[in-house]
Structure formats: structure tokens, C-alpha cells
C-alpha positions as CSV (number, residue, x, y, z in Angstrom):
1,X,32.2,-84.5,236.6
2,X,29.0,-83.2,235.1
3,X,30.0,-79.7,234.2
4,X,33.3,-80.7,233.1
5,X,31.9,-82.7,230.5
6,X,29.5,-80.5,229.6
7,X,32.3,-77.6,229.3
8,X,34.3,-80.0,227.3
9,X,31.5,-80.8,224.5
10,X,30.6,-77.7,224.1
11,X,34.2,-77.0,223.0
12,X,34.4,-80.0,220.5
13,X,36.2,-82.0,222.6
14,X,35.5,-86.3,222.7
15,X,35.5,-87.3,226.3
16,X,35.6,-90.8,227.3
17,X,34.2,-91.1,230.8
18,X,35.2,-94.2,232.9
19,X,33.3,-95.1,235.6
20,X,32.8,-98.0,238.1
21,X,29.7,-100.1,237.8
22,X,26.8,-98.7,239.2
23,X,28.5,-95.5,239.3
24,X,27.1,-94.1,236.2
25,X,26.5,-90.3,235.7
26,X,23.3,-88.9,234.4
27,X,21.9,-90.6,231.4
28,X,20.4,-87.2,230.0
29,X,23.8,-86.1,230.3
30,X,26.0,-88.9,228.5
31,X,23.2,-89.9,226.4
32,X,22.6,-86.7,224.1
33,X,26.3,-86.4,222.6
34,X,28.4,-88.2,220.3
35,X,31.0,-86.9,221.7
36,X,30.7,-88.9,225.2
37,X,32.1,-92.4,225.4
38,X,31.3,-94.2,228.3
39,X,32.9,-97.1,229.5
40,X,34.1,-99.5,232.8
41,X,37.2,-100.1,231.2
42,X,40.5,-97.8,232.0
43,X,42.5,-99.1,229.2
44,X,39.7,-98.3,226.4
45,X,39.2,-94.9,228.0
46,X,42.4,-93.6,228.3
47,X,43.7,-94.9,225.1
48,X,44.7,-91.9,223.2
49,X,44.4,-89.5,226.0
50,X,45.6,-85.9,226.2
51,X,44.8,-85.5,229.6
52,X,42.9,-87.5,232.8
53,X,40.4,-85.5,234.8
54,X,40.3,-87.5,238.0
55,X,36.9,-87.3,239.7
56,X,35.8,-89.2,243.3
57,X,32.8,-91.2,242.5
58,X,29.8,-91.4,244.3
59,X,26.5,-93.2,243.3
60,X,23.5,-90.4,242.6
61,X,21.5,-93.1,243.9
62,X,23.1,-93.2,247.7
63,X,24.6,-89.2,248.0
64,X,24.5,-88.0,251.4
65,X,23.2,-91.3,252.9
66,X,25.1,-93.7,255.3
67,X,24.7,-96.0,252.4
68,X,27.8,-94.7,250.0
69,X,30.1,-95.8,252.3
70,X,28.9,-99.0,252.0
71,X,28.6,-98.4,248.2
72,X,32.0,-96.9,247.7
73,X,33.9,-99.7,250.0
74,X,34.8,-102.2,247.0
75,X,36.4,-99.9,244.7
76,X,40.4,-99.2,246.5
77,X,41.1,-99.9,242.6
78,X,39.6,-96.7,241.4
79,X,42.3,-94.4,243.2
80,X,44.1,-92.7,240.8
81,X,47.4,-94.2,240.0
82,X,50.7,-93.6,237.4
83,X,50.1,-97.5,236.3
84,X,46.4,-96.5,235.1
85,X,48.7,-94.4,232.2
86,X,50.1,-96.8,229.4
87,X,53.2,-96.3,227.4
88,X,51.2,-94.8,224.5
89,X,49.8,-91.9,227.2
90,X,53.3,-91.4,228.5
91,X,52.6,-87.4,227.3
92,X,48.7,-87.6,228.6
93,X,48.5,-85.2,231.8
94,X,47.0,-85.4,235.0
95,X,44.1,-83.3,236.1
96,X,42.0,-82.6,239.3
97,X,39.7,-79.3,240.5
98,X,41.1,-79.8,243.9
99,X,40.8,-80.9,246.8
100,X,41.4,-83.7,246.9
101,X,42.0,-87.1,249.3
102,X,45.4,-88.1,248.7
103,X,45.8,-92.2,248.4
104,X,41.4,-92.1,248.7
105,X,40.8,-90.7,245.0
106,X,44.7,-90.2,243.4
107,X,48.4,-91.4,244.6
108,X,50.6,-89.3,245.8
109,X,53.0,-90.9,243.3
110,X,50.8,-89.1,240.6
111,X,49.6,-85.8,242.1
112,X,53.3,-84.5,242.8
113,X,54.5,-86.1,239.5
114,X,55.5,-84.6,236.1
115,X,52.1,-85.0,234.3
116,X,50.3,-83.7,237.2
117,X,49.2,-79.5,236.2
118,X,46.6,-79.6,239.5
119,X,48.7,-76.6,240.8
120,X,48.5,-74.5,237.6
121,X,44.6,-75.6,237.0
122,X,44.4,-73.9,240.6
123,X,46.1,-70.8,239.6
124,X,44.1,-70.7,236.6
125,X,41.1,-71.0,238.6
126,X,42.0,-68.0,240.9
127,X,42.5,-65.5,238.2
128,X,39.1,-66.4,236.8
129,X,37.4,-66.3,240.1
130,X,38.6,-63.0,240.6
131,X,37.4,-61.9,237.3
132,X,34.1,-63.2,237.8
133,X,34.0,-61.6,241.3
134,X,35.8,-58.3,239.8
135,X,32.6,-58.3,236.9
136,X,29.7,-58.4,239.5
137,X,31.3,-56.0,241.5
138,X,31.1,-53.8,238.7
139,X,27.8,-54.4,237.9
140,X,26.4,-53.8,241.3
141,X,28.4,-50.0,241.9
């Protein structure tokens, strides 16, 4: 989630990361911004949503060891679902950079549902990879 936030700040958007316990990103990165709200609560973060960028969690402090299993094991609660969105976010949509483990990190209620644009954040991620790719091809001939 690291660059995402960062991408979103720097285009003077407020993000309002949510996060298990002990599950907390960077302090350098969520420290330095007014426009980063951090919190453990789903309601207070998504309240006034546009849109949910669904992230799996993994603790900095455990990553790559046989540890984060063991870390991960008490949050089944943190998979993404349609309940997380309240009646005042009926209009907020759902987002994810894909891939992603269906019923591990989001529903499949949610993915394949009406707020869900992961296939069109895909598509949109194609035509600027080939961009980029087309650029520094350019640039090396």
C-alpha cells in the first residue's frame, strides 16, 4: 500500500488507511502528511469514502519468515467484504492491483460485484505499462 498512498498525496487526495493492530505501515510514511489518517477502525475509515483500495496485510516486522503465518492467523475478519461498506458508501467503489486471493484478502461477493472496477484498473494498468515499455524502447534505439 506504500506507493499507493504516496501516489494518492501527492495528488491532494486524504487517505484514511485502516489497518489491523500490529499491522502498521511505515511511520516515516504515514507520519509526514496531513493528509493520512490512520486508524483500526473500518467504520471511521471508510466513512465518506469514494473508493476502497483493498491491500493483504503483512507485518514489516515478520515478511518472508515462517512467523507471518502465525502473525496473520487471527485476522479471517480483515477479508474484504460488501458488509464493510455502509449505507452512506453505497456509491464508494471497490479497488484492488490484482492478484488477488479470493475469500483470503476480498469476497467473492465483492470482487464480481457492481462497485468492484479491479478489471478496468487492470486494463488501465496494461495501456500504461505498454507506454512505459513503448518510451524506453525508444530511448534505447
Amino acid at each position: 500500500p506504500n506507493a499507493v498512498i504516496k501516489m494518492a498525496v501527492q495528488r491532494g487526495m486524504t487517505v484514511s488507511v485502516c489497518n489491523p493492530p500490529g499491522f502498521d505501515l511505515p511511520y516515516e510514511l504515514t507520519a509526514n502528511s496531513a493528509k493520512v489518517e490512520v486508524t483500526h477502525d473500518r467504520a471511521e475509515a471508510f466513512d465518506g469514502a469514494h473508493a476502497v483500495y483493498v491491500k493483504s496485510w503483512s507485518s514489516a516486522k515478520h515478511y518472508g519468515s515462517p512467523l507471518e503465518a502465525e502473525a496473520r492467523s487471527g485476522l479471517r475478519d480483515w477479508c474484504a467484504d460488501e458488509d464493510w461498506f455502509a449505507p452512506a458508501q453505497k456509491e464508494a467503489l471497490f479497488m484492488h492491483c490484482l492478484p488477488v486471493r479470493r475469500n483470503a484478502e476480498v469476497r467473492d461477493l465483492l470482487i464480481d460485484g457492481p462497485r468492484s472496477v479491479v478489471i478496468e484498473q487492470a486494463r488501465n494498468r496494461l495501456h500504461v505499462q505498454k507506454a512505459i515499455l513503448a518510451k524506453v524502447m525508444k530511448e534505447e534505439l
